[in-house]
C-alpha positions in Angstrom: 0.0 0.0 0.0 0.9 3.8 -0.5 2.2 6.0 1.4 0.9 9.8 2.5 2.6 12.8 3.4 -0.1 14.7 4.5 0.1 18.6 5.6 -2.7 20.9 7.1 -1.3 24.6 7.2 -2.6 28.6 7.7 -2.2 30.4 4.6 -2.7 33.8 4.5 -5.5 35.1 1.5 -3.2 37.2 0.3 -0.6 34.6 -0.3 -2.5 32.4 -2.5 -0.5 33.2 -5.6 2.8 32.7 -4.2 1.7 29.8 -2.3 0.3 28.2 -5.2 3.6 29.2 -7.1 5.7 27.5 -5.0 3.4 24.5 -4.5 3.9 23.6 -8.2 7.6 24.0 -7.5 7.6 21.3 -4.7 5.2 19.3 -6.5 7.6 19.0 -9.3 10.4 17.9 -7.4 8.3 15.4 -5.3 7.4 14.0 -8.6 11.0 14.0 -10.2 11.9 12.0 -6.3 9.4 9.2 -7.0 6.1 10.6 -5.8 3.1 9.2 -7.5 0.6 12.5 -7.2 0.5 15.5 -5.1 -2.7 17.3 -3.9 -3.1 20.8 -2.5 -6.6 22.1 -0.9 -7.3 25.3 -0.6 -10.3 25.5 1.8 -13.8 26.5 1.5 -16.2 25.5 3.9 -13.5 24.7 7.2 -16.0 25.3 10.1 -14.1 26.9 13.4 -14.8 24.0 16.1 -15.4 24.3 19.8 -13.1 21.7 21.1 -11.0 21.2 17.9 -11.0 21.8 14.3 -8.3 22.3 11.2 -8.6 26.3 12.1 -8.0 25.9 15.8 -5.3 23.6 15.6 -3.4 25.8 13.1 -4.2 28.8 15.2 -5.6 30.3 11.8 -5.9 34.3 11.7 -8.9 36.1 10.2 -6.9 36.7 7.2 -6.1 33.2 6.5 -7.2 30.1 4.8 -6.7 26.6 5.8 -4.6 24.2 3.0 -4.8 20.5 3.1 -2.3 18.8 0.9 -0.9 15.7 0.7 1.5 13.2 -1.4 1.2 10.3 -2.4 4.6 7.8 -2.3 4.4 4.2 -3.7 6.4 2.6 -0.5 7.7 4.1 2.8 11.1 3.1 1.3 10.7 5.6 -1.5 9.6 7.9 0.9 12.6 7.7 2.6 14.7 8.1 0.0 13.1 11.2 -1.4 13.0 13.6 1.5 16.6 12.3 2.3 17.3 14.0 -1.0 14.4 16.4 -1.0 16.7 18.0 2.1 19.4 19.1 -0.4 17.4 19.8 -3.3 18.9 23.4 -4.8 15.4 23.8 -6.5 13.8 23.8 -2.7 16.4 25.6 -1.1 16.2 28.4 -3.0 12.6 28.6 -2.5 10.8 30.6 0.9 7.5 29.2 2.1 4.8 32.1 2.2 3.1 30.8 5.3 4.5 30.3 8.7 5.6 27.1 8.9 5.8 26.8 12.9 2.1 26.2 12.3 2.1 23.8 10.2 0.9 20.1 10.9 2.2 17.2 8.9 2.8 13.4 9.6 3.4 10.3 6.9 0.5 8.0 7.2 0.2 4.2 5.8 -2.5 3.9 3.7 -4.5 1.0 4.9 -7.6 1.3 2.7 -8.3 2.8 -0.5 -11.4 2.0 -2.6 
């Protein structure tokens, strides 16, 4: 089974350009380091919570949006190997992130269905 990076960040509104700019960027190399697709989500109906929600826990600001993204690997082993090299990819270290990355939440999931 596959293998998701998957990523829930505050973006602000007037950032969407440059975020989408630099999400085709990333998405490229991902792709060129073995990653079968790569999805970004630019919300539209994220409902604040009152115990938890994606807004709360990314502490978004009136101003913001809330992304959901995530790529999809073909084996935890290619995984590996990609953000291994990802890490010194000149293409991504040349770019900045327009969002504030200390907010961001991300974790690599195994997928265990898919129908």
């Amino acid at each position: 089974m596959a293998f998701i990076d998957g990523f829930v960040i505050p973006v602000a509104n007037a950032k969407r350009d440059a975020y989408l700019a630099n999400a085709r960027i990333a998405a490229d190399a991902f792709k060129r380091y073995g990653a079968l697709s790569v999805v970004e989500n630019w919300g539209d109906d994220v409902p604040d919570g009152k115990l938890t929600s994606f807004p709360m826990a990314v502490k978004k600001e009136a101003n913001e949006t809330v992304v959901f993204s995530w790529i999809v690997w073909p084996s935890k082993e290619v995984r590996a190997a990609a953000w291994q090299a990802l890490e010194n990819d000149p293409v991504l270290k040349a770019e900045s992130m327009p969002f504030d990355g200390k907010r961001m939440i991300f974790g690599c999931f195994e997928t265990v269905l898919d129908v």
